[in-house]
N, C-alpha and C positions, 0 to 999 in steps of 0.2 A: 504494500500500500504506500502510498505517495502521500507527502503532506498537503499538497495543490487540494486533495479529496476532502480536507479535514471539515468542510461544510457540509459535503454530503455525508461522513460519517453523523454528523450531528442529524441529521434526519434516518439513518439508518437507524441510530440509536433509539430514537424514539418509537419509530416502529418495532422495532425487537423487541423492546420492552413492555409494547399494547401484547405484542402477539405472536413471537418470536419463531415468524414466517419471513422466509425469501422467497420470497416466492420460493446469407450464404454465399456462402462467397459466390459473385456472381463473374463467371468467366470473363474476358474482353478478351477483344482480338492482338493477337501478336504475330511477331513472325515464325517461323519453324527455327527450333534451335542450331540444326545444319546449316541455315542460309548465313553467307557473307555477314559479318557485321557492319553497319554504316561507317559512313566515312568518319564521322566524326567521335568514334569508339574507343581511337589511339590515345586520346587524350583522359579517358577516363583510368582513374588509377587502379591498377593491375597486384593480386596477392603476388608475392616473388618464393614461389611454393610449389612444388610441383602439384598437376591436377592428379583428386582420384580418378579411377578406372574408373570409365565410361559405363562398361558394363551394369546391369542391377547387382545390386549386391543385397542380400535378406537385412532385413530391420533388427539393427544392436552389432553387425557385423562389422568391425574396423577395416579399414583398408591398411594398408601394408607400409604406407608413409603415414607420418609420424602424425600425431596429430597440430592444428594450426594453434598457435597464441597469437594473443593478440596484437600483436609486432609484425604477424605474419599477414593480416589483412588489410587494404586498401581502405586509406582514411586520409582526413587532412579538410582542406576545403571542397565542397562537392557540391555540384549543382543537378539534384537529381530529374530538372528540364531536357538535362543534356544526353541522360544517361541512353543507351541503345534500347531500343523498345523490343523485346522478343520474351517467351517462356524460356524456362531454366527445366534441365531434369532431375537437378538435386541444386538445391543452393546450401550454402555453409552455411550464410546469417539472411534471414528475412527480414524487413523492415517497417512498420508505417508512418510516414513523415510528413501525412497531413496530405500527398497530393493525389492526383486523380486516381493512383493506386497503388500496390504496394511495390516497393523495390525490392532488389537482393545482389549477395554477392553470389557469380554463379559458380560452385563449385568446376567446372571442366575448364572454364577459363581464366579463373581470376577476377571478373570486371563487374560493378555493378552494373545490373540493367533495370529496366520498369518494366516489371512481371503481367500490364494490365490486371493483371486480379484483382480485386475492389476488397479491402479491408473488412475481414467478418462482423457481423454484428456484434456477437459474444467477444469480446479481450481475455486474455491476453494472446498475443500468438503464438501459438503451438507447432512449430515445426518437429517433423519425426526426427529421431537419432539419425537415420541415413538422410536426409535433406530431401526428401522425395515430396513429402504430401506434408499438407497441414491438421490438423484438429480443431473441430468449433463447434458449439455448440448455435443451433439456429429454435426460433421460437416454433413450436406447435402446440397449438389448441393453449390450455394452460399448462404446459411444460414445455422443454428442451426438450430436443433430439440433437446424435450425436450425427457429426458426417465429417470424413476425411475426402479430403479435397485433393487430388493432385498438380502439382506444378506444372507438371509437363502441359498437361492437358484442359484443366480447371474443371473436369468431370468432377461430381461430387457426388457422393454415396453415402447412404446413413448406416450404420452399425448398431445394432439392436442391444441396446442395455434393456435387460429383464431384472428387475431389483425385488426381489423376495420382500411380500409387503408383509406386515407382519398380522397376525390373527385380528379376527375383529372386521369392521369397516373400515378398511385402511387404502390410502393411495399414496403413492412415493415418487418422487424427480428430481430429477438429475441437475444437479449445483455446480460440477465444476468437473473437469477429464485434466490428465496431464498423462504423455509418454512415458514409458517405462524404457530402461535401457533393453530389455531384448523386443522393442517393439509394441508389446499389449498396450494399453488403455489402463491407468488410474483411473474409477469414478468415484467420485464421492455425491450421493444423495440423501434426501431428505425423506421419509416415512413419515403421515401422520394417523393414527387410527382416532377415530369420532367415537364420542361419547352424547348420546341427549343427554341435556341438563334436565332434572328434574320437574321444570315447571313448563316442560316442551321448548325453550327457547332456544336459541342458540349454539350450534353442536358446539361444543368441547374436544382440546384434540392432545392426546399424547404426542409425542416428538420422539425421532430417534432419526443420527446418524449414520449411515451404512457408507461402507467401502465395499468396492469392488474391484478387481481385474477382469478385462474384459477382451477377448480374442478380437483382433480387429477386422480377420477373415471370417471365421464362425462364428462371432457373438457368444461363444461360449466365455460363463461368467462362471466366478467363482470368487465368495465374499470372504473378505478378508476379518472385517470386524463388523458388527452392532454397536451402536453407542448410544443406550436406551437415556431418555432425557435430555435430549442433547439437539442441536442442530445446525447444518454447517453456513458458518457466516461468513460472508467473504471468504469462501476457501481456499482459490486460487493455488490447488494443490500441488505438489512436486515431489519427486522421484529424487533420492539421494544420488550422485552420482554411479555407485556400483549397484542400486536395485534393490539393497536391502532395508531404507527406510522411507518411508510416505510421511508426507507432513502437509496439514490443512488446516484452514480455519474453523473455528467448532464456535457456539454459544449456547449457556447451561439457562435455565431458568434461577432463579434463586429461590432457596440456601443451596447451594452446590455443592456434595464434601469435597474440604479443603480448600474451598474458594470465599474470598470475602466479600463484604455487603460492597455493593455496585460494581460485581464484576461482572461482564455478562461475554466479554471474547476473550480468544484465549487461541491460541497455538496447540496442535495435538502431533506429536511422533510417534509414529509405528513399527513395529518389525514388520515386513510384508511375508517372511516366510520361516518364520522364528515365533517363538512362544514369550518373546522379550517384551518385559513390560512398559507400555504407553505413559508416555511421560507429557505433560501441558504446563502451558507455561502463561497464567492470568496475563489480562489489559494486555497481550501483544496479540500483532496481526501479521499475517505472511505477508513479506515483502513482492514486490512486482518482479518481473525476469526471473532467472535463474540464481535460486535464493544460498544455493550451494556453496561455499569457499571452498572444502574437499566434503568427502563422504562423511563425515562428524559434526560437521559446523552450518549451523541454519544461521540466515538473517535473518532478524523477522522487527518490524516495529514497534516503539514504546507507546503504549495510548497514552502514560501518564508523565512521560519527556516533556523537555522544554522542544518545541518543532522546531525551534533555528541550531539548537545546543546538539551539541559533539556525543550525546547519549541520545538523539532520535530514534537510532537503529542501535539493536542487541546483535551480537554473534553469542550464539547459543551452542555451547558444549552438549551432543547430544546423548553421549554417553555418563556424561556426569550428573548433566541439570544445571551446571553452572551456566549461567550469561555475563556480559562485559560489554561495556558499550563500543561500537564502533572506532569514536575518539574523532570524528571530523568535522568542525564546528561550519554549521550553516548551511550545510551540503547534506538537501535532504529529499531531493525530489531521486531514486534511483533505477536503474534498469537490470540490475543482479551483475555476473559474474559473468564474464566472456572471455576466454584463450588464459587462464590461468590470472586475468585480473578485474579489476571491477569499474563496473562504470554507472557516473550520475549523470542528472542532467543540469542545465542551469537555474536557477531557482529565480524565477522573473517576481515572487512578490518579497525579495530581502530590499530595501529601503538603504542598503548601504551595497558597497561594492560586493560584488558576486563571485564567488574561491573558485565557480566554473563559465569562465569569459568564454565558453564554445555550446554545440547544442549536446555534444556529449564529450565527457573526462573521464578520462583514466585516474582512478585512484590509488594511491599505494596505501591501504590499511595498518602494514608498517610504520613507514615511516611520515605518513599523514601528505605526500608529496599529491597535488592536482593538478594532471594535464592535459591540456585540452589532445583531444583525439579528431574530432570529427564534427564538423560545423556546416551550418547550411545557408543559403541567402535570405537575406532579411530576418535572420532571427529565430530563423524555420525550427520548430523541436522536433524530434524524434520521442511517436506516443508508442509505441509497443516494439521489441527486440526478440523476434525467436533465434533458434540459435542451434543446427544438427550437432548433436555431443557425441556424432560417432565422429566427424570432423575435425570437431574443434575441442581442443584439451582442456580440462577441468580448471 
C-alpha cells in the first residue's frame, strides 16, 4: 500500500468497521513480434544481457543465463511516445505509466516497447514467472473472475477458482490471485455464511478467509488454509521468493485473540506446504510490487507510522516475528523489489524537496543511498511494476 491511498484507507476503514465486507485487459493492435523494428527503435535503451531462448519454456522454469538485476535493464530518461509499438512473447518487466497502454521490457531483445494492451481493471500487475501472460482479476455479476491474459497474443481466458463454501447458506469471492514460483495461482477469498436475525430482519453473516492454489490449466484447486472470522482486506497477496510462504492482507472483527482494541488489518504469513505456524502482524498492510527482499523478509506498511518518517514501511523477519523499520525518511510512495534492489516513487505531496527527483529510485536499504533510475516527461509516474522472477533475480 502506498501512502498517496491514505484517504481512501480512511473510507475503507469505515466501511470494514459497518460490515467488514470487500466486496480485461482489452487486446489492441500491434505489430507481429518477427516484423523489423521501426526506425526509430535504435534509440531506445537496450538490456546489455544476453536474451533468453526464444523457445517456450514451462512456468517457474529458469533459463540457463543468469538471472537480470537491476543494472542489467534499460532505464534512465525514456519517453515511452517513442517506444516501438508491437507485442512481446515474454517480457522481463511490465509496466503502466499512465499512457494509452501498457509498456514493457521485451525479454528477446532488450528494448522497451508499447505492448497496446490497455491496463487491467483489477491492480496490481501480475506478470507470470516466465514473462508470458499476465493475471487479473475482471468484474462478474457481484464477484471477480480470474483470467490470464497472454502477451503475445492478448487472448484472454478465465481459470475456474471453485472455493469450498463453507456449510450453511454461504457464498464466497475471490479478493486477490498472485503467481506462484512453479507457475499455479495464489487465491485468496472471502466466505460469508447468512444467519436471519431473529426478528426477520437483516441477514447476519459469518466471515472467513480461505486460501487457495489453483492449477492455471485444470482449475484444479486445493486449499491451503480456512481463516474462520476473519476477512481478506487489501490482500494484495505474494508468493515468497522460493514458494514456500504466502503473505496477504487479512481483517478480524473485534476482540480478536491477541489483537488490541482498534485493530482491524493486519498482515498474515503462511507455510504453503509445511504445517508451520501463521504468524500476523497488527495495523500493517502488504506493500504494492514485489514485497520480497529475499525468501524471509516481507515489506509491509505501518498504519500507525508517521507517513513522511523513515519507519513508514517494516521489513518483517518472517521466521522470527521480528520487524525494523525501513530507515528512509520521506520516501514512501513504493513499487517492491526489482533485480536484487528496491524501488520508490517520487512523493509529489512532500511540501519540501523530494529524496526521489525521478519517477522511479533505486534504493539502497543499506546504506539509505536514492537514485534516480528511470524518469518520464512531464513528470509522468509509473502506477503498477510486474516483474517475470524466473528472469529477473531476487
Amino acid at each position: 500500500m502506498n501512502r498517496d491511498d491514505v484517504a481512501n484507507l480512511t473510507i475503507t476503514v469505515a466501511v470494514v468497521t459497518a460490515t467488514l465486507v470487500l466486496g480485461s485487459i482489452v487486446p489492441g493492435a500491434g505489430r507481429s513480434p518477427d516484423a523489423p523494428p521501426p526506425a526509430d527503435a535504435a534509440v531506445t535503451p537496450v538490456a546489455t544481457v544476453a536474451a533468453p531462448p526464444s523457445s517456450p519454456a514451462p512456468a517457474g522454469a529458469r533459463g540457463t543465463t543468469a538471472p537480470l538485476r537491476l543494472a542489467d535493464l534499460p532505464a534512465g530518461a525514456l519517453d515511452p511516445a517513442g517506444f516501438p509499438a508491437r507485442r512481446v512473447e515474454q517480457a522481463v518487466l511490465i509496466a503502466d505509466v499512465g499512457a494509452d497502454g501498457l509498456v514493457a521490457i521485451d525479454a528477446a531483445t532488450g528494448q522497451w516497447v508499447s505492448t497496446g494492451l490497455v491496463p487491467p481493471i483489477s491492480e496490481p500487475l501480475l506478470l507470470s514467472p516466465d514473462g508470458r501472460s499476465l493475471a487479473t482479476l475482471a468484474y462478474q455479476d457481484a464477484g471477480m473472475r480470474v483470467e490470464i491474459v497472454e502477451l503475445l497474443t492478448g487472448a484472454a481466458r478465465e481459470v475456474p477458482v471453485n472455493v469450498p463454501p463453507p456449510p450453511g447458506d454461504s457464498e464466497c469471492r475471490v479478493d486477490g490471485v498472485a503467481w506462484s514460483p512453479d507457475g499455479h495461482l495464489g487465491v485468496v477469498a472471502m466466505c460469508m455464511t447468512f444467519h436471519m436475525s431473529s426478528d426477520d430482519g437483516p441477514r447476519e453473516a459469518d466471515y472467513e478467509a480461505v486460501v487457495l492454489e489453483v492449477d492455471v490449466l485444470t482449475g484444479a484447486t486445493r486449499v491451503v488454509e480456512r481463516v474462520p472470522e476473519a476477512s481478506p482486506v487489501e490482500a494484495y497477496p505474494s508468493y515468497s521468493p522460493d514458494g514456500a510462504l504466502f503473505a496477504y492482507g487479512i481483517g478480524r472483527p473485534l476482540p480478536a485473540p491477541g489483537w488490541v482494541d482498534e485493530s482491524w488489518f493486519g498482515v498474515r504469513v503462511i507455510g504453503v506446504h509445511d504445517d508451520r505456524p501463521a504468524r500476523e502482524w497488527v495495523n500493517t498492510h502488504m506493500a504494492y510490487g514485489d514485497p520480497w527482499r529475499d525468501a524471509g523478509t516481507l515489506l509491509v506498511w505501518d498504519e500507525l507510522a508517521d507517513p513522511g518518517g523513515p519507519a513508514a514501511y517494516l521489513l518483517l523477519d518472517t521466521s522470527t516475528g521480528a520487524q525494523s523499520p525501513y530507515g528512509i525518511d520521506r520516501l514512501t510512495n513504493t513499487l517492491g523489489f526489482v533485480g536484487g534492489s528496491f524501488l520508490a516513487q517520487r512523493t509529489r505531496w512532500l511540501q519540501e524537496p523530494d529524496p526521489c527527483p525521478a519517477a522511479l529510485c533505486a534504493v539502497d536499504l543499506d546504506s539509505g543511498v536514492v537514485a534516480p533510475w528511470l524518469d518520464l516527461p512531464e513528470r509522468g509516474d509509473v502506477h503498477w511494476l510486474g516483474v517475470a522472477r524466473d528472469l529477473v533475480g531476487p
